[in-house]
C-alpha positions in Angstrom: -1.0 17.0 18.2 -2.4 13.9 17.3 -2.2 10.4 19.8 -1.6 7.0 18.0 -1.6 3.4 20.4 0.2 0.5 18.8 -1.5 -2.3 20.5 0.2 -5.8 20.1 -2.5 -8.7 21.4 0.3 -10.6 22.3 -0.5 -14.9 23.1 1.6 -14.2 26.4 1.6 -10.4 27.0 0.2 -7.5 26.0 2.2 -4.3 25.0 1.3 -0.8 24.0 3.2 2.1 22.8 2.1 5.3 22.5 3.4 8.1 19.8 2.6 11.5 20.1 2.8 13.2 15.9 3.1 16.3 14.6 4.2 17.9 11.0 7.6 17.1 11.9 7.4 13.8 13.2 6.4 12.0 16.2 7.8 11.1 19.7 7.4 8.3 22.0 5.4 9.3 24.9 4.8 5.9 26.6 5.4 2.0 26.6 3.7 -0.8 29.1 3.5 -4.4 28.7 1.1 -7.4 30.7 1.2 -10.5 31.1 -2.3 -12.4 29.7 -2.0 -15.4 31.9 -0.9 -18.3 29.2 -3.2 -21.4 29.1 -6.0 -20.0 31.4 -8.8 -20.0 28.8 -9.6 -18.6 25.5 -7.3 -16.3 23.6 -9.9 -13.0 23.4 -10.8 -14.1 27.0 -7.5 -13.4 28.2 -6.7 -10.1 26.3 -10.3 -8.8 27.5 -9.6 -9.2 30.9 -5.9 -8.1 31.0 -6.3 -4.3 28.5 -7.4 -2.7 32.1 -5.0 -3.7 33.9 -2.6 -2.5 30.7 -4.3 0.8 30.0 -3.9 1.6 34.1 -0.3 1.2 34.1 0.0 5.1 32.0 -1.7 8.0 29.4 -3.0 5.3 26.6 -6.0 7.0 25.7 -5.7 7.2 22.0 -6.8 9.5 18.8 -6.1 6.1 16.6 -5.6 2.6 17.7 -3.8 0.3 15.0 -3.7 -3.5 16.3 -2.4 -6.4 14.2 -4.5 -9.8 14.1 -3.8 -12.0 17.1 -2.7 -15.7 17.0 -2.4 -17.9 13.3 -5.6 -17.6 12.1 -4.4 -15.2 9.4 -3.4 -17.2 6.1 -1.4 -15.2 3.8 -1.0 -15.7 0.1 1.8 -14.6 -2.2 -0.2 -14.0 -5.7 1.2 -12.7 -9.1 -1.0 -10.8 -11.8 -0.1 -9.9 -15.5 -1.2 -6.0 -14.8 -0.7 -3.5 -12.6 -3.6 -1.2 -12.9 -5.3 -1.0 -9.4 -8.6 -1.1 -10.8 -8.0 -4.2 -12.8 -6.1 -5.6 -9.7 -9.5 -4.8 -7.3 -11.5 -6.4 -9.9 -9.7 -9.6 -10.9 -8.1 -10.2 -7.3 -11.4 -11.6 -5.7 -11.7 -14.6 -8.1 -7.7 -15.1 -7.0 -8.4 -15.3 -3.4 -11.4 -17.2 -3.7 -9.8 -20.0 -5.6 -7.1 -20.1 -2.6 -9.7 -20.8 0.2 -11.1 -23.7 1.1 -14.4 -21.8 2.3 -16.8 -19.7 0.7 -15.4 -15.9 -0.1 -18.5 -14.6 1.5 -17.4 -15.9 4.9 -13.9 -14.9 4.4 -12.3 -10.8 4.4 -8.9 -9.7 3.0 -7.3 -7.5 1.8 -3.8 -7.1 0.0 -0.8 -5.1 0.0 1.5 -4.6 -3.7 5.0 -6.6 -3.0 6.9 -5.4 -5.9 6.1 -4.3 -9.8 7.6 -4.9 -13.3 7.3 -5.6 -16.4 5.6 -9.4 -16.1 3.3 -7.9 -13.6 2.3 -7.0 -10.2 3.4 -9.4 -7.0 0.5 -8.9 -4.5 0.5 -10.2 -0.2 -3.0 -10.9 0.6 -4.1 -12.0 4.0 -7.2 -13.6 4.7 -9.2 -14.3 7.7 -12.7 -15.6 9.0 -15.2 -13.1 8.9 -16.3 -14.4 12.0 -13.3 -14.6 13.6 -12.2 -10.3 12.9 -15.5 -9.7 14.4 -15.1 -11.7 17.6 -11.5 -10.1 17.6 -13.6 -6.5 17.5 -16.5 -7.2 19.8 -14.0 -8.2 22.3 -11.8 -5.0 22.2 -15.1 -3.2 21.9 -16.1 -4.7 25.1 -12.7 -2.9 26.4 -13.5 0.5 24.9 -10.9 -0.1 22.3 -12.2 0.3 18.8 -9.3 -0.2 16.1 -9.2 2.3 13.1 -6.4 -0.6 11.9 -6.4 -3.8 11.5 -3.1 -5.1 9.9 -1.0 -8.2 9.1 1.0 -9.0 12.0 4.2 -8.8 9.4 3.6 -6.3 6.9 3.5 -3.9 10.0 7.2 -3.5 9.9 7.3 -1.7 6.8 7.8 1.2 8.2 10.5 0.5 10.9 12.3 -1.2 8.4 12.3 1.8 6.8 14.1 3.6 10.0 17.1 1.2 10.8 19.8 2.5 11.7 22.4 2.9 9.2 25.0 0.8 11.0 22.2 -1.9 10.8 21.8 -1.6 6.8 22.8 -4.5 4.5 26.7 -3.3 2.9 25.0 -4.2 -0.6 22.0 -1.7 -1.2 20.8 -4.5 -3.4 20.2 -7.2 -0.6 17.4 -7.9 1.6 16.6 -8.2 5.1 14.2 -10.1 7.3 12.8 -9.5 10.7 11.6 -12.2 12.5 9.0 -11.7 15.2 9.5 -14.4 18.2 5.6 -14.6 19.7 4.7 -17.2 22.3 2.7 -19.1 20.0 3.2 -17.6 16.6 5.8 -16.1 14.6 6.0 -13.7 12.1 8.4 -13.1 9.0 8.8 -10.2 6.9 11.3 -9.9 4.1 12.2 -7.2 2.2 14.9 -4.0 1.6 14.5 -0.7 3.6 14.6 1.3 0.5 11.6 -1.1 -1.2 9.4 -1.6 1.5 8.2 -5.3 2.6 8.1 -8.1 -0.6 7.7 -11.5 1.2 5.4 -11.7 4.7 3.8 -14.6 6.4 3.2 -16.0 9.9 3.4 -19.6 11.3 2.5 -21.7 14.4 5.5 -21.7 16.9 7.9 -19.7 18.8 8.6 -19.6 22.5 5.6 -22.0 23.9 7.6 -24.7 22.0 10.5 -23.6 23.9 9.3 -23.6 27.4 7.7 -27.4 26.1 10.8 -28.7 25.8 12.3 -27.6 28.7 9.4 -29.2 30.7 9.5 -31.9 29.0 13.3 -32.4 29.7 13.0 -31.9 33.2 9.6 -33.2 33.7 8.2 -29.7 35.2 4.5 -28.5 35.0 4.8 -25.9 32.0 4.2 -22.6 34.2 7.7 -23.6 36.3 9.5 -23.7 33.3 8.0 -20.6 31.5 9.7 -19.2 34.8 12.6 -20.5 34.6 13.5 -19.9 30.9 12.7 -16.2 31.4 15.2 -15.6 34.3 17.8 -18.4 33.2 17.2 -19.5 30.0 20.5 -19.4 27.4 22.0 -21.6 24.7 25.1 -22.1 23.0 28.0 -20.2 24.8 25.9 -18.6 26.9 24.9 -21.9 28.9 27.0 -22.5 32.0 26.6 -25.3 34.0 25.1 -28.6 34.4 21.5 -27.8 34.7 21.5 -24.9 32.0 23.5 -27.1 29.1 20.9 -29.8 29.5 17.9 -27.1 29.4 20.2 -25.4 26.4 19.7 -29.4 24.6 16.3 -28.8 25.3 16.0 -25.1 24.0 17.7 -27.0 20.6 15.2 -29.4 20.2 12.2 -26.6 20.7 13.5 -24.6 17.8 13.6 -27.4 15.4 10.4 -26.4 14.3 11.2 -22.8 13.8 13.8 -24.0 11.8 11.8 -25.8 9.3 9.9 -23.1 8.5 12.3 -20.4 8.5 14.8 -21.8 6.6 12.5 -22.9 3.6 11.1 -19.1 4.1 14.3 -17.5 3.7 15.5 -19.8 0.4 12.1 -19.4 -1.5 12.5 -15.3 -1.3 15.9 -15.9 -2.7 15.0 -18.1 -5.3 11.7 -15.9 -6.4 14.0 -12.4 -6.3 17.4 -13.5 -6.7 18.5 -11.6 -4.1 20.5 -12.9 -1.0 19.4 -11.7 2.7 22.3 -10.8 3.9 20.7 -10.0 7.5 18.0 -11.1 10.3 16.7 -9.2 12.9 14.5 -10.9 15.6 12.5 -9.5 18.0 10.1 -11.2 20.2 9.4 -12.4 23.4 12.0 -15.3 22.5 14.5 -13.0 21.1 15.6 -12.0 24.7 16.7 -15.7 25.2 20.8 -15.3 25.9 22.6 -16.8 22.9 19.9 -17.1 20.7 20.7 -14.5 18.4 23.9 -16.1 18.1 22.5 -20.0 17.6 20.4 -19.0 14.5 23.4 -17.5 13.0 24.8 -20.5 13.3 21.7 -22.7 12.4 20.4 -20.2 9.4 24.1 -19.3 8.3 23.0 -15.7 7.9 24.3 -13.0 10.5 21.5 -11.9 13.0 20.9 -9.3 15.5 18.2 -7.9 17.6 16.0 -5.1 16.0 17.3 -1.7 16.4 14.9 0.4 17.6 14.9 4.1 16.7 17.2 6.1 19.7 14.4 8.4 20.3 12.2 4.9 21.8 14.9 4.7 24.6 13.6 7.3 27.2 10.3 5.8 26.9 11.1 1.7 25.8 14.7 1.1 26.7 15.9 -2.3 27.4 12.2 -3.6 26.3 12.9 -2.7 22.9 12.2 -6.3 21.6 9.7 -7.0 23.4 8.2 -3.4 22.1 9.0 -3.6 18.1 5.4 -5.1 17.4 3.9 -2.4 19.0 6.0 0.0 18.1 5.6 -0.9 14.6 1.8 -1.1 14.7 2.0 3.0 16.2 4.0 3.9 13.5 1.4 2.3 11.2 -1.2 4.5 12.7 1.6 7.6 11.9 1.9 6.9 8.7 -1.7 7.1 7.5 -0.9 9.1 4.3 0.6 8.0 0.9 3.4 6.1 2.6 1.7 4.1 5.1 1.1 0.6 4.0 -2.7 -0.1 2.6 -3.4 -3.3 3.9 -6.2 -3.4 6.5 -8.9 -5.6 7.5 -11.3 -3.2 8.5 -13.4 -3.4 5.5 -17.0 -3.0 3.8 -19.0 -3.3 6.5 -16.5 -4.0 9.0 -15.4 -0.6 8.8 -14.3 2.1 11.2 -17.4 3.4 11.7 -16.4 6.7 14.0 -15.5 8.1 10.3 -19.0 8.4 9.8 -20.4 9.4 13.1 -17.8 12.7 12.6 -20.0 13.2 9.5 -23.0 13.0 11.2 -21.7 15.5 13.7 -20.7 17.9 11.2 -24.1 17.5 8.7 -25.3 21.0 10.1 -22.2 22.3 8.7 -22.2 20.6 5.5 -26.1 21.7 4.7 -25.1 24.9 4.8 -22.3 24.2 2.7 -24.3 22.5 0.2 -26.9 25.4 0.3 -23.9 27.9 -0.8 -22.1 25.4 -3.3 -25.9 25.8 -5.3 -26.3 29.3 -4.8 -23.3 29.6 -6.1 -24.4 27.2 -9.1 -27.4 29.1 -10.1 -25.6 32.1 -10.6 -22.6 31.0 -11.9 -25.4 29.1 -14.3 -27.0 32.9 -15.0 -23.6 34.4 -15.8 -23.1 31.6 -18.3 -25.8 31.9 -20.9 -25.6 35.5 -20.6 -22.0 35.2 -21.7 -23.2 32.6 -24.1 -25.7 34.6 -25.9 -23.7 36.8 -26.3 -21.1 35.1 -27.9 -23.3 33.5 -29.9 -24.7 37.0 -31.7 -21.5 38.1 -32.1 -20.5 35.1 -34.2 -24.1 35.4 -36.2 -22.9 39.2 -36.7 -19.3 37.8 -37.8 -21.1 34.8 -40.2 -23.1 37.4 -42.1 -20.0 39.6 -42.4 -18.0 36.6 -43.7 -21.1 35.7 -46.3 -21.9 39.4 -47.2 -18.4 39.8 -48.4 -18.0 36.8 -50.2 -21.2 36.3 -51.3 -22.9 39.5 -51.5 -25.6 37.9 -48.8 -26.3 38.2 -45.4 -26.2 34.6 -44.2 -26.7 33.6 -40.5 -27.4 29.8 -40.6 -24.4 28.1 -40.7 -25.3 25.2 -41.9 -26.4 27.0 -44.8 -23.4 29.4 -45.0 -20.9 26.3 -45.5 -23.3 25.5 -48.5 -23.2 28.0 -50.4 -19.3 28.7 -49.6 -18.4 25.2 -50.9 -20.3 26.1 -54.4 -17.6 25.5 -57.5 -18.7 29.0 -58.8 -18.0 30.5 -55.3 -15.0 32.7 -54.5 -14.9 30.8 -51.0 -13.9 27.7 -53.4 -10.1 28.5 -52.5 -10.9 28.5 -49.2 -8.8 25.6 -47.4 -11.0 23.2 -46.3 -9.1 21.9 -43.0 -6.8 24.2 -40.6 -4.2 24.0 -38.0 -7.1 23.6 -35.1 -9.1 21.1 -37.1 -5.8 19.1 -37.5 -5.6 19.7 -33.7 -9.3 19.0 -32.4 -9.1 15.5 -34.7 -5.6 14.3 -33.0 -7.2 15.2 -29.5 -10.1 13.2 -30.2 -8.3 10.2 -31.2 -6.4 9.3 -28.0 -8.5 6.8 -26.0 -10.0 8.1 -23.1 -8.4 5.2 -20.6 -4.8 6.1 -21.9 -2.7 8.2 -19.2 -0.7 9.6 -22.3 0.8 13.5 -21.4 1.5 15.8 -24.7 4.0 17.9 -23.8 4.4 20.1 -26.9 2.3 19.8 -30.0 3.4 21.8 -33.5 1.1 21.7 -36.2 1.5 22.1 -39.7 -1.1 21.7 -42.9 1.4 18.5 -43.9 2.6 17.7 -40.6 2.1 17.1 -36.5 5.3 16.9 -33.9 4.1 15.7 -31.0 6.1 15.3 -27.6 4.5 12.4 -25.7 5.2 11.1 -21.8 3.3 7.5 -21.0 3.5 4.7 -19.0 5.0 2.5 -21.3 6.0 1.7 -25.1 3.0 -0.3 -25.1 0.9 2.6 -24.9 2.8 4.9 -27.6 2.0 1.9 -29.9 -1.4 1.9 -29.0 -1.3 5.6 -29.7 -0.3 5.5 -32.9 -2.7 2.8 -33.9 -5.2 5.4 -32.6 -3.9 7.9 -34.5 -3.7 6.3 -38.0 -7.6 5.5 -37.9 -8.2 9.2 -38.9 -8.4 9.3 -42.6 -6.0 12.4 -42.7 -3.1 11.1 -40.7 -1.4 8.9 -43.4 1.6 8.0 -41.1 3.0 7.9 -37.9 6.1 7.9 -36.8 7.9 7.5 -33.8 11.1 9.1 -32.6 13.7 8.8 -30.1 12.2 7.0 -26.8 13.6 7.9 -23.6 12.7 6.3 -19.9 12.9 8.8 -17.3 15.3 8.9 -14.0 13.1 5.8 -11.9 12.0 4.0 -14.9 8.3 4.6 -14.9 7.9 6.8 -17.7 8.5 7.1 -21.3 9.1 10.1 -23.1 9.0 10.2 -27.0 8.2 12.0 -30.2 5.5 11.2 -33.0 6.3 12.9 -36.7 2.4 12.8 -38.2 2.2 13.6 -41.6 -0.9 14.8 -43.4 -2.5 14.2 -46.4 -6.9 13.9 -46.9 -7.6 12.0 -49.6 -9.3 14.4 -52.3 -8.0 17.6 -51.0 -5.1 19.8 -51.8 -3.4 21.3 -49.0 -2.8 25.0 -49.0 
């Protein structure tokens, strides 16, 4: 069994979860959280010094660590290209991003994650971030014996817990979207999308409970460490606020999400208007999402119903109550879980920023894989020998068959070929009868014409003298048009039609028929 640690680098506390995986699944084996120590130096300072005192609090020792970039200094870009070829999308991408940033793209990495696909193209979320900045991020946790196989955007993580809400949680229309709305101290993350679909719209934005706390010590004219304090055992807003001193620090608590508002709101109403579909749900997490009465003020505020993220049941033995406060690292485990076809690609460790203990396995298996390369050749020489013995022969037993053919015929032992198709084709030869093209000809020469690049499937192929019927599965009816322009460039194939086209079950195939007919100039057929 295999060990995965979310590890969420939290502004104003660090949590970790811990997943234990298997074939079957995965369990939750373990969940702490610590505070960083808000204001009292730099950012990577902070979560340097605090990851002992984190890691001493249970089992986190680790087969993968998956972390998500801490703080705002992740820009994220919502980009649209005409194709949706992932070779043409790795190749035209970097001129895309490049034209986005206002620094050079050698200072800059990425990397991107496929939003949604159709016919005008592929929607792509890239995030960016200072090159300098990752690797600060990774000498720091390298300082704390932590070395990240992942590192991901803060709101593409939830892909894959939005995946696993609850049923009772679901949208009623299978068509709407959802968004989960990650509450930091100083930074909030956004990710929209539908739990069948995966994540289509992500970004991340300055705010979230520092601006809180602010106004509140602003209000009642507190140093800001006081009112943290008190807004974590008191704080509450709306209905929830009873009493003089909490309805006046509920005012303030208004005034500090004004800015979440702006963004959030704007957020929410450009998805709509891009997909034309309504988000007919919010779930927050966070830090600030444990506010009493919040939940039920940005209903109000956003006119959308919201809730607190659902965590999976099987969390509550190890999470409980803390489920809000866990959903970022909880999501950033099941990240590490999913590291197959279905886990989201994005990931920041690239090119020479890398996960390098991939390679230092290699180097710890090389004895093995001499001696493997040793055998693989053996095993080429004599598969090599075998061959051209085969080959020859083969190759005397045609020469025998060629001067049986030309004997007969011609009343001469012939074994050149070359030479043998000569004097068969002579007028006054009785091979002059002979058909000059056949069913495997026909066969070879509609092979040949179908573009190397084309990801075109033949299902059945019947051929005839006068006529091909061809079964075809491709991508598109772009490509069976490109087929048949192929097709017609061999001097034989006169026309080519095109039958019935069908689109299979999920709409990403095309199945149809092509009627050849065939007629070489100068020949008869027989």
């Amino acid at each position: 069994m295999a060990r995965v640690l979310g590890l969420d680098l939290g502004s104003h506390s660090l949590k970790a979860v811990v997943l234990e995986t298997n074939l079957r699944g995965y369990s939750t084996r373990a969940f702490a959280t610590v505070k960083t120590g808000v204001g009292e130096g730099p950012l990577l300072d902070r979560i340097r010094a605090a990851l002992p005192e984190l890691f001493a609090k249970g089992a986190f020792a680790a087969d993968t660590v998956v972390v998500s970039l801490p703080g705002p200094s992740l820009a994220t870009h919502q980009l649209a290209l005409p194709f949706s070829d992932p070779k043409k999308i790795e190749a035209a991408l970097a001129f895309e991003v490049e034209s986005q940033l206002p620094f050079d793209l050698s200072e800059a990495v990425w990397d991107y994650q496929t939003a949604s696909v159709d016919e005008k193209g592929t929607q792509l979320i890239v995030g960016v971030v200072k090159k300098a900045e990752l690797e600060a991020l990774l000498a720091s946790l390298k300082e704390a014996k932590v070395e990240p196989k992942v590192v991901t955007h803060p709101g593409l993580v939830y892909q894959n817990l939005l995946a696993s809400l609850p049923a009772a949680s679901l949208p009623q229309n299978p068509e709407a979207a959802v968004a989960i709305v990650d509450l930091g101290h100083e930074r909030v993350c956004v990710a929209i999308g539908r739990p069948g679909s995966g994540i289509e719209h992500a970004r991340t934005f300055t705010g979230g409970g520092s601006a809180l706390t602010r106004a509140l010590a602003t209000e009642f004219k507190i140093p800001f460490a006081e009112a943290e304090k008190w807004k974590e055992e008191h704080g509450a807003v709306g209905e929830e606020a009873v009493g003089g001193d909490a309805e006046r620090a509920a005012g303030a608590f208004l005034r500090g999400m004004q800015p979440l508002l702006r963004e959030l709101r704007p957020t929410l109403k450009s998805y709509t208007a891009k997909t034309k579909r309504l988000i007919e749900k919010v779930f927050i997490c966070g830090g600030s999402s444990q506010l009493r009465g919040f939940d039920a003020q940005l209903a109000r505020d956003l006119g959308i119903a919201v809730e607190v993220l659902p965590l999976p049941e099987e969390t509550n033995e190890a999470i409980g109550a803390d489920g809000p406060i866990a959903a970022q690292a909880f999501a950033l485990a099941l990240r590490g879980h999913a590291m197959g076809a279905k886990a989201p690609r994005f990931n920041l460790r690239r090119g020479e920023l890398a996960f390098k203990s991939d390679f230092d396995f290699v180097r710890e298996k090389v004895g093995q894989l001499v001696t493997f390369a040793l055998i693989l050749l053996v095993l080429l020489i004599a598969g090599g020998v075998v061959r051209n013995t085969v080959l020859e022969r083969r190759e005397k037993q045609v020469d025998q068959q060629l001067c049986d053919v030309t004997q007969r015929v011609l009343g001469t032992c012939e074994k050149n070929f070359d030479k043998a198709v000569n004097m068969l084709r002579g007028k006054e030869s009785p091979a002059n009868v002979v058909p000059r093209r056949s069913a495997v000809n026909l066969l070879a020469e509609l092979t040949a014409k179908v573009p190397a690049d084309m990801a075109v499937t033949m299902e059945q192929v019947i051929v005839d003298l006068d006529r091909i019927v061809v079964k075809c599965e491709a991508d598109s009816t772009k490509q069976m048009e490109d087929l048949i322009v192929a097709i017609k460039t061999f001097k034989c194939f006169k026309e080519a039609k095109e039958g019935k086209i069908q689109k299979s079950k999920d709409g990403s195939k095309v199945s149809f028929q092509l009627d050849i007919q065939v007629e070489c100039p100068g020949e008869e057929s027989t």
